[in-house]
BARO-251450 format. One record per residue (C-alpha): x, z, y; residue in three letters. Coordinates in steps of 0.001 Angstrom, whole numbers, padded with zeros to 6 digits, always signed. Layout:
REM residues N
XZYAla ...
END
This chain:
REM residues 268
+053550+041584-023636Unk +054235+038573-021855Unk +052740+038174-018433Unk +049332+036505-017447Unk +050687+034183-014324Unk +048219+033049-012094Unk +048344+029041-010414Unk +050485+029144-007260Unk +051967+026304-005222Unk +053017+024809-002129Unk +052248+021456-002275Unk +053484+018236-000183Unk +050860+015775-001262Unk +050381+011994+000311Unk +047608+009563-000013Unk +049126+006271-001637Unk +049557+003852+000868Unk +048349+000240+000665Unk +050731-002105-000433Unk +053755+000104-002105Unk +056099-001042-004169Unk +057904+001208-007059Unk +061272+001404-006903Unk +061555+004016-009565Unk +060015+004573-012980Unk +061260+006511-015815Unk +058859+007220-019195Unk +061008+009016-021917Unk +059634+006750-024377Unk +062516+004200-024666Unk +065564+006411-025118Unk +064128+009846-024725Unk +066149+011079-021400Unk +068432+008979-020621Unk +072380+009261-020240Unk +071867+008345-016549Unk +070377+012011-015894Unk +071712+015128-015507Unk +070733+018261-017476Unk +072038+021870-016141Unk +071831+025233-017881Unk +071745+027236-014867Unk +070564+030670-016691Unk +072997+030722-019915Unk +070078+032349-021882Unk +069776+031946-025520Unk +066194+030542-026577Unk +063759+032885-028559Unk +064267+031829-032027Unk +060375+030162-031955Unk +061302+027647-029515Unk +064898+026945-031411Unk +065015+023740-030917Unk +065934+023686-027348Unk +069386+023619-027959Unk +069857+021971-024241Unk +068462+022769-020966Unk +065997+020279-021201Unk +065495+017787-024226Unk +063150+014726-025550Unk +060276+016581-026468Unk +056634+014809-028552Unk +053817+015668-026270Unk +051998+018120-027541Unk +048444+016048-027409Unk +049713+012555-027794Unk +052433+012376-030506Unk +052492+009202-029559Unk +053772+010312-026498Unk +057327+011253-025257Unk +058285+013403-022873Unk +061215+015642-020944Unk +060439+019210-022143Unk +062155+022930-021521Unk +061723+026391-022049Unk +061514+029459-020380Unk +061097+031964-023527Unk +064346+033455-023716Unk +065196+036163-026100Unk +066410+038832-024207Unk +063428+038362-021599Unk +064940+036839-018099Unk +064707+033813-015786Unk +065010+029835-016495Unk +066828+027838-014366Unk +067067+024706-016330Unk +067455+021421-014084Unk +066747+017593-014997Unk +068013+015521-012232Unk +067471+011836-011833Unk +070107+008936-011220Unk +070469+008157-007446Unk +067447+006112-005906Unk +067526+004333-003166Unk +064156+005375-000899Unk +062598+002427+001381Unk +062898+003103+005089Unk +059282+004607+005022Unk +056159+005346+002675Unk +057872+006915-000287Unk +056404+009012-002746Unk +057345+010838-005910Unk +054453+010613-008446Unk +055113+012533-011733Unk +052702+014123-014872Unk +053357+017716-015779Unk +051980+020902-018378Unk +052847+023680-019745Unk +052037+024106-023112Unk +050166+027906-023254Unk +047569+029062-020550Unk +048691+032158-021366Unk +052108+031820-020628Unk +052387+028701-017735Unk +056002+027286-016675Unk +056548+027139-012981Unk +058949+024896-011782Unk +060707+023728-007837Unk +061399+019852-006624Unk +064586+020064-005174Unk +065958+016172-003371Unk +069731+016047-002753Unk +071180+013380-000502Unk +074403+013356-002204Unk +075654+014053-005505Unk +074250+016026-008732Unk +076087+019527-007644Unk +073668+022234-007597Unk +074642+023101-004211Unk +074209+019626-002549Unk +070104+020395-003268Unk +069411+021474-000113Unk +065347+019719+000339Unk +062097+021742-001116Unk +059843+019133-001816Unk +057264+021074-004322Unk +056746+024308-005906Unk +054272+026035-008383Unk +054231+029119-009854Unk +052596+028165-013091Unk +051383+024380-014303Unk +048360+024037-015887Unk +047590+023653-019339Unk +045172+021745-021609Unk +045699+018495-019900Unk +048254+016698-017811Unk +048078+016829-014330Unk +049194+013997-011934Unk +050931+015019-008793Unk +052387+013191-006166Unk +054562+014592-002974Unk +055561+012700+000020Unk +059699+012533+000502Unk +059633+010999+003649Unk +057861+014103+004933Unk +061055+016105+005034Unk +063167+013113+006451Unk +064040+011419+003408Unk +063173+008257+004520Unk +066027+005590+003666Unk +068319+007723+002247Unk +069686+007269-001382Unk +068499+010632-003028Unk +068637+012752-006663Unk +065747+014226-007625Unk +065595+017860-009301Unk +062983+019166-012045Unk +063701+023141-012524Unk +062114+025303-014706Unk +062503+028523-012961Unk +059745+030675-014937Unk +060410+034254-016328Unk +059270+034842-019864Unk +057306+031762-019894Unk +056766+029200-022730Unk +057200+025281-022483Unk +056821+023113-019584Unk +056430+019109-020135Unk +057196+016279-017146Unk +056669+012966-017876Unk +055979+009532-015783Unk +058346+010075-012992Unk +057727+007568-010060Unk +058760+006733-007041Unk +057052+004367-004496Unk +057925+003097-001615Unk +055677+001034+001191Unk +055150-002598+001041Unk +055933-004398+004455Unk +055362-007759+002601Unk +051807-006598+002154Unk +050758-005971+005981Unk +048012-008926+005658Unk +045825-006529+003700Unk +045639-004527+007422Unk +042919-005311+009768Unk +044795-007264+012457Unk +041944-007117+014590Unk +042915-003521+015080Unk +046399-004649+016925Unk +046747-007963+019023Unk +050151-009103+019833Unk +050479-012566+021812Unk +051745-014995+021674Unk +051886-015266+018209Unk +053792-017083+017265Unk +056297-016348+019946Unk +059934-016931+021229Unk +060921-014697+023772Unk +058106-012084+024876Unk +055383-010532+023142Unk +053011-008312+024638Unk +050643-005819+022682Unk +046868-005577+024152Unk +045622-002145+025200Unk +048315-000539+024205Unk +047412+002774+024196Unk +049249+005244+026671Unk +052394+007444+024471Unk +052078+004757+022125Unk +055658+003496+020305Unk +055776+000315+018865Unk +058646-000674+016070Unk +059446-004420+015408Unk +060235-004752+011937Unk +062223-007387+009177Unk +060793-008462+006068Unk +063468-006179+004238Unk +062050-003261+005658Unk +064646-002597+008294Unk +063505-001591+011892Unk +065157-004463+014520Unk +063164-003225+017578Unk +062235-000106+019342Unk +060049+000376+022196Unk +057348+002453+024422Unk +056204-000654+026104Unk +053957-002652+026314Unk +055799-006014+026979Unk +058393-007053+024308Unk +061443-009013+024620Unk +062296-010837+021008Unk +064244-013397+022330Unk +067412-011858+020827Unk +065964-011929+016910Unk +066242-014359+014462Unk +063770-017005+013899Unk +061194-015894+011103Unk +058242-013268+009920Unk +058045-009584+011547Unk +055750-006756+011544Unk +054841-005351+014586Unk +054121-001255+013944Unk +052242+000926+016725Unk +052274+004333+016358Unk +049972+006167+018526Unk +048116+009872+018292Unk +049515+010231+014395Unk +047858+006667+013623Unk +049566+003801+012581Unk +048576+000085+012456Unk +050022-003117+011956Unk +050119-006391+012088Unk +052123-009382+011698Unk +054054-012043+014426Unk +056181-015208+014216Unk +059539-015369+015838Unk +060299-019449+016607Unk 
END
């Protein structure tokens, strides 16, 4: 009899943050899964003959309560009994230099028998080995409906690195697991004007050699950044000299007790 598996995971979740901009979106609906992925049969086991028509690791599957729905499906009922380890791995993405999140739907298909499955992030290539970053686990998905998730990749240090993202089925004696609606976001610098500004006073603004930031909180660390994202300017004080940047739009980031807030300055 096949096993009962309870709902187990350790989860890296992050609120959305204002102003993000995807960088990443894949559906299955257009081409099923496309040729830029990578699909791995890690486990060489031969599907029970009632889920035949996995004849690959993973494979363009019709959601099982939307048909008009597609989605990236694979099993984990293998016939002998043993474990999956079935991998669909993105095409390199290029992460933001902070705010990025993977948002993705998942199910499995029985409550009886629920598909686990591991995140894995490589910074390099599509070799099993190179995926050396946990971002999520659960033992079993739920069932009966789809469930959104979402996991943070600049909270293990991704940040600005060009990545490949692995779905693995890694059940025993499972069933069918579904993933659908991969994401990725990253933050929106062009969007600091939705921040209170009144939280963070820089002056002169605009300015053309130094800045200074008002109560500036002791420990604080305050980042000068470019309108592509890129970090120009470091510093722990107080008193900013800008004098060596081009003329144009910057945000000004302090980062103090956990908290960040920004604003926006003027370089002449």
């Amino acid at each position: 009899m096949k096993k009962i598996f309870a709902l187990l995971g350790l989860i890296t979740i992050s609120t959305a943050v204002q102003g993000q901009i995807e960088i990443y979106n894949e559906d299955f609906e257009t081409s099923g899964i496309p040729a830029t992925f990578t699909i791995v049969d890690n486990d060489g086991l031969t599907p029970n003959t009632d889920v035949s028509e996995y004849t690959e690791a993973w494979i363009n599957k019709v959601d099982p309560l939307d048909p008009m729905n597609n989605t990236a499906s694979s099993t984990s009922y293998f016939e002998p009994t043993g474990e999956a380890s079935r991998w669909l791995i993105t095409p390199s993405i290029t992460l933001g230099p902070a705010g990025n999140v993977l948002f993705w739907d998942a199910l499995s298909h029985d409550p009886s028998f629920p598909d686990g499955y591991r995140i894995l992030v490589s910074r390099t290539d599509t070799q099993i080995a190179s995926f050396t970053d946990t971002l999520y686990f659960i033992f079993g998905e739920l069932a009966d409906e789809w469930q959104t998730r979402q996991a943070s990749l600049g909270s293990i240090g991704l940040d600005g690195e060009t990545v490949h993202i692995a779905f693995i089925n890694e059940t025993e004696n499972g069933f069918k697991l579904y993933i659908d609606n991969i994401r990725v976001e990253k933050e929106n610098y062009l969007a600091v004007t939705q921040f209170d500004s009144a939280e963070l006073v820089v002056y002169p603004n605009p300015a053309q050699n130094l800045v200074t930031i008002k109560n500036m909180p002791a420990g604080s660390h305050v980042k000068i950044i470019g309108m592509d994202g890129k970090t120009v300017l470091n510093s722990d004080y107080a008193k900013i000299d800008i004098s060596a940047l081009s003329a144009g739009k910057y945000i000004v980031e302090l980062i103090s007790d956990n908290q960040i807030v920004r604003t926006s300055i003027v370089k002449n």
